[in-house]
N, C-alpha and C positions, 0 to 999 in steps of 0.2 A: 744940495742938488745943483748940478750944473745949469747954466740956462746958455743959449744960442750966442748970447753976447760973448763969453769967454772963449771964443775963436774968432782969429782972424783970418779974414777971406782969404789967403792966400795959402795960410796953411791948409784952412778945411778944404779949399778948392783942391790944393793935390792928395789929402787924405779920401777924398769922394771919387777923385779920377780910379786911386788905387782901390776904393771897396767897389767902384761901379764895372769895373775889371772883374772881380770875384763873382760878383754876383752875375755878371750876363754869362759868363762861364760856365753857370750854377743853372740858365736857363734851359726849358727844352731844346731839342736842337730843332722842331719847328717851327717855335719862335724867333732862334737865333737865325737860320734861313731868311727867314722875312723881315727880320731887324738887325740891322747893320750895326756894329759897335759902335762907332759914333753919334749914331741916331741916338742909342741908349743913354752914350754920356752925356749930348748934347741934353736930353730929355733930365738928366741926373743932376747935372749942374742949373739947368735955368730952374728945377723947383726945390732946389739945395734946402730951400729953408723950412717949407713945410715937410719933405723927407724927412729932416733931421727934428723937427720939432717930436714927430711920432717916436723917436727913439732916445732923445734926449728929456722931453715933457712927460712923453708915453699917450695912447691915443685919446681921446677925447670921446666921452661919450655923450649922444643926443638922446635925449628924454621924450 
C-alpha cells in the first residue's frame, strides 16, 4: 500500500493542481459562481495532506 511519504511535494503539488482542475470543473455551476478556481486550489493544496490521506489510506471510521 502506498502511504503519503512516497511523493514528493512538488510532484504531488502539480499532480493536485491538475486533479483540482478536474474536479472544480466536475462542480455545480452554482457553486463554481460563488467559488473562484483559485480559491478551490488555494483550499486543495493547503489540505493536500488530509485530501490525499482519504484516497490513498481510504477514510477512517469513528466508533
Amino acid at each position: 500500500m502506498m502511504s503519503l511519504g512516497d511523493f514528493d511535494d512538488g510532484n504531488l503539488a502539480r499532480r493536485l493542481k491538475k486533479i483540482s482542475g478536474v474536479l472544480y470543473g466536475r462542480l455545480p455551476l452554482m457553486v463554481r459562481l460563488a467559488l473562484r478556481e483559485q480559491v478551490f486550489l488555494t483550499f486543495m493544496l493547503a489540505n493536500r495532506t488530509r485530501i490525499l490521506e482519504r484516497f490513498v489510506v481510504g477514510p477512517t471510521r469513528k466508533l
